[in-house]
ROLUMDREN-327450 format. One record per residue: residue number from 1; chain; x, y, z of N, C-alpha, C in turn. Coordinates in Angstrom, 1 decimal, padded with zeros to 4 digits, m for minus. Layout:
% ROLUMDREN-327450
NUM/A/X/Y/Z/X/Y/Z/X/Y/Z
...
END
This chain:
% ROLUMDREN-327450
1/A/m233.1/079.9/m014.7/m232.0/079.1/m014.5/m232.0/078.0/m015.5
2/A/m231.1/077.8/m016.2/m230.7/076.9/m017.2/m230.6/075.4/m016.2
3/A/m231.2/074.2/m016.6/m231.2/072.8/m016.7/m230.4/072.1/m017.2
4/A/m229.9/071.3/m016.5/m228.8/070.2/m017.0/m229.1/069.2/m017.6
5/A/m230.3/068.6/m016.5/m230.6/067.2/m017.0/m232.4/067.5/m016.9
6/A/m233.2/066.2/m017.3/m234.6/066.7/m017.6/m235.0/066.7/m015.7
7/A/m234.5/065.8/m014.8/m234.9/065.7/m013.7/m234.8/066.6/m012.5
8/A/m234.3/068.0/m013.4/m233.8/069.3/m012.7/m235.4/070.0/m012.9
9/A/m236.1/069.7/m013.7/m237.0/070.5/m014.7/m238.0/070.8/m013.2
10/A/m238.8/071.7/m013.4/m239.8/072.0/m011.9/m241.4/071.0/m012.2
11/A/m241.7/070.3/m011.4/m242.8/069.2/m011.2/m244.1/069.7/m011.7
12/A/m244.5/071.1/m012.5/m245.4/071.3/m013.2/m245.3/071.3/m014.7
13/A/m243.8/071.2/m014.9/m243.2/070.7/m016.4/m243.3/069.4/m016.5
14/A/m242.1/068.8/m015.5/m242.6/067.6/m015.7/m244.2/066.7/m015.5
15/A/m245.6/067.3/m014.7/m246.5/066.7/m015.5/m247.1/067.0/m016.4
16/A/m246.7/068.3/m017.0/m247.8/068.9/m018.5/m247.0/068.3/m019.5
17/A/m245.6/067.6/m019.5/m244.7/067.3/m020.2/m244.4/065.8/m019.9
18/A/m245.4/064.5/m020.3/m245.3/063.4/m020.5/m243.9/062.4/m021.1
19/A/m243.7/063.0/m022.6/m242.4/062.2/m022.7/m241.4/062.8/m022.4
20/A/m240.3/061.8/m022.4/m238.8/062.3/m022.1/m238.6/063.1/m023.5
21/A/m239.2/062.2/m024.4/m238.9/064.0/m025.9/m239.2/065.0/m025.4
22/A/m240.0/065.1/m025.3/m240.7/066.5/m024.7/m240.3/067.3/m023.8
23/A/m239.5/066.5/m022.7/m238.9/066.8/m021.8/m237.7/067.7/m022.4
24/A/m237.1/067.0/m023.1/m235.8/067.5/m023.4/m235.9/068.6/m024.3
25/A/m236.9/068.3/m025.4/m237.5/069.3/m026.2/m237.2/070.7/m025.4
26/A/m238.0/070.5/m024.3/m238.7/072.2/m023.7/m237.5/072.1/m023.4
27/A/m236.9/071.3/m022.5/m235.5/071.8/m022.1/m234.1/072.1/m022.6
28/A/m233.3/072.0/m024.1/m233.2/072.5/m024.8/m233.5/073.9/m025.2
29/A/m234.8/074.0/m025.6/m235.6/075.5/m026.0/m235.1/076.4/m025.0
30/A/m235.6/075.9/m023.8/m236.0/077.1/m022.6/m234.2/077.5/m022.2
31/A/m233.5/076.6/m022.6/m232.1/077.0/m022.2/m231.6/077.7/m023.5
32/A/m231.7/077.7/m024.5/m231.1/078.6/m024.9/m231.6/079.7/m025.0
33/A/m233.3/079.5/m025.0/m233.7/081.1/m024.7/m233.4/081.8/m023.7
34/A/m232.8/081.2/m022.6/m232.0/082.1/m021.4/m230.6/082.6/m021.7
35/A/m230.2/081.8/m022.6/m229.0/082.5/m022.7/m228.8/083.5/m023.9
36/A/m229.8/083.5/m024.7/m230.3/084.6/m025.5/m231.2/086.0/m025.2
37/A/m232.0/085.5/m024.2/m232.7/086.7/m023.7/m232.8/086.9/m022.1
38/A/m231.2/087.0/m022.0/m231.0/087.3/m020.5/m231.9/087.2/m019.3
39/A/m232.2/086.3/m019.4/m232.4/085.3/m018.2/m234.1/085.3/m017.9
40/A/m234.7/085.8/m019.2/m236.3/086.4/m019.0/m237.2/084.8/m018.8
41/A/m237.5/084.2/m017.8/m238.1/083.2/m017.2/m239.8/083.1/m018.0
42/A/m240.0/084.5/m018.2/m241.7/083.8/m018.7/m241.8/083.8/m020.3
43/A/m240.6/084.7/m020.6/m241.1/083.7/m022.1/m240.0/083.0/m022.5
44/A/m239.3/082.2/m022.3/m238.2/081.0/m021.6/m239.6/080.5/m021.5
45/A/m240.4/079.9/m020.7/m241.1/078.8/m019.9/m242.2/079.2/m021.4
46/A/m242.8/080.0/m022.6/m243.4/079.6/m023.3/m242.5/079.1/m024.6
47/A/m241.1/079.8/m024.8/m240.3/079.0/m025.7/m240.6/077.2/m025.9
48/A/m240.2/077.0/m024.1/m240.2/075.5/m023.8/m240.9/074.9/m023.9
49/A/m242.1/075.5/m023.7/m243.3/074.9/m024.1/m244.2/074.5/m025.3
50/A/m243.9/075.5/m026.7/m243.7/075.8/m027.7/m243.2/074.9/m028.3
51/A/m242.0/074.7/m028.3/m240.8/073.6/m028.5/m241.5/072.3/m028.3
52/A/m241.7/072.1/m026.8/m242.3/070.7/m026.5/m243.8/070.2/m027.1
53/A/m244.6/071.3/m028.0/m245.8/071.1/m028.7/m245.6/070.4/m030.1
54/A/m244.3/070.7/m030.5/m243.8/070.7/m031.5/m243.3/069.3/m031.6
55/A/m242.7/068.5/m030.7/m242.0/067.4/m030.4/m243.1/066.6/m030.5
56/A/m244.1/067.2/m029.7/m245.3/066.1/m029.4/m246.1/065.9/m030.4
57/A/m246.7/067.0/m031.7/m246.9/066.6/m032.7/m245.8/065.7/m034.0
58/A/m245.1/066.0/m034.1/m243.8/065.9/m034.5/m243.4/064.8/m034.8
59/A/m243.2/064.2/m033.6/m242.8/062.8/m033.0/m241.3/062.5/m033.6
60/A/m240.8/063.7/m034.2/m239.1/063.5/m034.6/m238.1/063.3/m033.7
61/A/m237.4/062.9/m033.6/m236.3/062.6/m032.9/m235.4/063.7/m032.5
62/A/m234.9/063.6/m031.2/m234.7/065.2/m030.7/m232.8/064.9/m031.3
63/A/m232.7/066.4/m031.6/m231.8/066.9/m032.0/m230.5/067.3/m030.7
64/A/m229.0/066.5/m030.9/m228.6/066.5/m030.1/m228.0/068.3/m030.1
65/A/m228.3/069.0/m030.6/m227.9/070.3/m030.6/m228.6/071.1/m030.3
66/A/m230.0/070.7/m029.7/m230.9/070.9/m028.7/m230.7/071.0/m027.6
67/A/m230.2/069.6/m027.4/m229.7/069.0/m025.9/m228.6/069.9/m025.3
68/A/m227.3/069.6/m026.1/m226.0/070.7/m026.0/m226.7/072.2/m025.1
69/A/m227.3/072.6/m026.0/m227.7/074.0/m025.6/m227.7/074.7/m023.8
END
């Protein structure tokens, strides 16, 4: 199920997922990988994760076409 906002996200994302970058990061990723790979939840939940490792090294500023997604 695709996310709207970060405080939709399920309570084991939000604690392995500290910042709101991060937050949005995975959330971003994991929504468009659902709407690209029909609705497949476990690798969706590593996209997001992936994505949010990336942010956290990164430390770039999240991309509003991320967010959109």
């Amino acid at each position: 199920m695709p996310y709207d906002n970060n405080s939709q996200l399920p309570e084991p994302v939000k604690q392995a997922l500290q910042s709101e970058s991060e937050r949005t990061r995975f959330r971003g990723a994991f929504n468009a990988c659902m709407y690209d790979n029909n609705g497949d939840e476990t690798r969706c939940f590593r996209v997001g994760y992936a994505a949010a490792r990336k942010a956290k090294s990164s430390e770039l500023p999240v991309s509003k076409a991320l967010v959109a997604a």
